[in-house]
N, C-alpha and C positions, 0 to 999 in steps of 0.2 A: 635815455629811453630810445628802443630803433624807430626807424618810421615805421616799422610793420605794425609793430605796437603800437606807436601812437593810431596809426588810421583806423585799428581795429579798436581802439579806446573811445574814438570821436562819436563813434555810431552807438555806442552803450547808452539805454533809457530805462532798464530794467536791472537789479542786480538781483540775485535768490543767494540764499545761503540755507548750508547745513545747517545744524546745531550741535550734535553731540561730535565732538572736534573739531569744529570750527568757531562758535560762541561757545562754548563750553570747552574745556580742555579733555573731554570725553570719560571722565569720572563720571557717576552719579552716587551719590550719597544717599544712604536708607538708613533712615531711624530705626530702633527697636518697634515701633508702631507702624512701622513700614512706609511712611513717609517721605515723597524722596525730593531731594534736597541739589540745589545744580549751582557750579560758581560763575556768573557772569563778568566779564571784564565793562568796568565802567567807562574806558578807551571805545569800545566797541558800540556801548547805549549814546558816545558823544557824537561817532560814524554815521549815528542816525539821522541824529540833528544837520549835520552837517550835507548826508546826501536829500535830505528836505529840503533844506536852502538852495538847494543847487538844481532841484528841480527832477530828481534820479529816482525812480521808483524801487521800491523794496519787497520783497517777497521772500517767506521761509517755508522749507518743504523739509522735513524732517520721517523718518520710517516711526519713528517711537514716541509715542501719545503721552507727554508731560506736563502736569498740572503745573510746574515749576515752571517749563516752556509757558504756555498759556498766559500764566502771570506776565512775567518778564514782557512778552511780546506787547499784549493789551497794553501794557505799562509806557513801551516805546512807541506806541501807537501802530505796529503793524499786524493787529489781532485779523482784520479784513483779509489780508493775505497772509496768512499764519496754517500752512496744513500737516496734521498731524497724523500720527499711526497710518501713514500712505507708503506703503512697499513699492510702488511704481510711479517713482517720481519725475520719468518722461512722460506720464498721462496730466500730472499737476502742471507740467512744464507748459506739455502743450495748448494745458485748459488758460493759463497766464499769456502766452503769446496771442490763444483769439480773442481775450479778456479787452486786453489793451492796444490789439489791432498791432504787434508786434514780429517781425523778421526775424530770423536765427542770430546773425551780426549785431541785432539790436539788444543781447541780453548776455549777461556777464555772470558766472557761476561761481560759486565759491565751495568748496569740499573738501573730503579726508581720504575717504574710504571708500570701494570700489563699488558699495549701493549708489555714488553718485556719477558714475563714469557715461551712463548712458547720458544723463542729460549734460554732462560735461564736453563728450562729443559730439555734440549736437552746435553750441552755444558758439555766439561770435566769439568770446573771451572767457576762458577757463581759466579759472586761478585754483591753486594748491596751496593750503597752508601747509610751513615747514617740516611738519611732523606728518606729513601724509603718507599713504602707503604709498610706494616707487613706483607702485603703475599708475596712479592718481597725477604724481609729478609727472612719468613721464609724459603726458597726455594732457598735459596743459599748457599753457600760455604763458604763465608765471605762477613763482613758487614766491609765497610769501618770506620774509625773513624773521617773521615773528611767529609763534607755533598758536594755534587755536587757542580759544580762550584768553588770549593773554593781549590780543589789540590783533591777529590778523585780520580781523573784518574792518577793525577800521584800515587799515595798510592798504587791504583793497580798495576802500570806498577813494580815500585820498587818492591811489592810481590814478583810479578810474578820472576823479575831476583832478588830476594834473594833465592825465593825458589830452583831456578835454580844454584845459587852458582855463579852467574855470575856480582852481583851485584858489588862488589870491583872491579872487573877488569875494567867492562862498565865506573863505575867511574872514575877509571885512564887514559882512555881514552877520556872521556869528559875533562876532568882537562888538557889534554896534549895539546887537540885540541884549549884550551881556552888559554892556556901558550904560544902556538907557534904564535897564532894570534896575542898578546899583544906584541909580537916582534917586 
């Protein structure tokens, strides 16, 4: 990891993520009933667990209003910061930064597609998962090596607390909290 990347990791207290391409691998499934139906990476519901222990805040800003979203999120406990059918998701962004009393450097984005680029250029640390569109990559910070849906968000979260030096310990703490339960 360079040092540029690392100092700009250190300062991260906020992460947001897309959804459709990023927790989702940007399918959506509709039943004959018209029901629609989205695959989440279980890699990505552990990302969560894991940036809670570590103390990293989470936030999802999404253009497209999903009952399936909703669920998942409520599920992973981040329904409080969960917005949905929001087209302009620099106005979300900035509504998060006065939320939590937050700086540009302090907040680390995760995206596909070029609905996210505004607030991607904004953010101390922009990440791209693998399958993003090439101006999404090139405008970012890091490219993930795992494509949406499939564990990029956890890829990020993990960066994020390596960069931070925080990652060994978070794990020990997940590990401890999994040991005591299996008692």
């Amino acid at each position: 990891m360079s040092k540029t990347v690392e100092q700009r990791l250190r300062k991260i207290k906020l992460l947001i993520t897309d959804v459709d391409g990023v927790l989702t691998e940007g399918s959506i499934y509709l039943g004959n009933d018209g029901v629609e139906l989205k695959r989440f990476s279980i890699h990505d519901g552990a990302a969560v667990a894991f940036a809670r222990a570590s103390g990293l805040k989470l936030a999802v800003i999404s253009v497209r209003y999903s009952p399936a979203t909703e669920s998942r999120m409520k599920e992973l406990g981040i329904d409080e910061d969960c917005f949905q059918g929001k087209l302009n998701k620099e106005k979300i962004y900035d509504e998060l930064c006065q939320k939590y009393d937050l700086k540009d450097d302090e907040v680390a984005y995760i995206g596909d597609d070029l609905i996210d680029a505004a607030v991607m250029e904004k953010v101390g640390f922009a990440i791209a998962v693998r399958n993003a569109h090439p101006f999404i990559k090139e405008i970012s910070h890091h490219v993930t090596e795992t494509v949406g849906g499939d564990g990029a968000f956890r890829e990020a979260v993990e960066l994020i607390l390596k960069g931070q030096g925080l990652y060994e310990k978070t794990l020990k703490t997940i590990m401890n909290k999994i040991a005591s339960k299996d008692e």
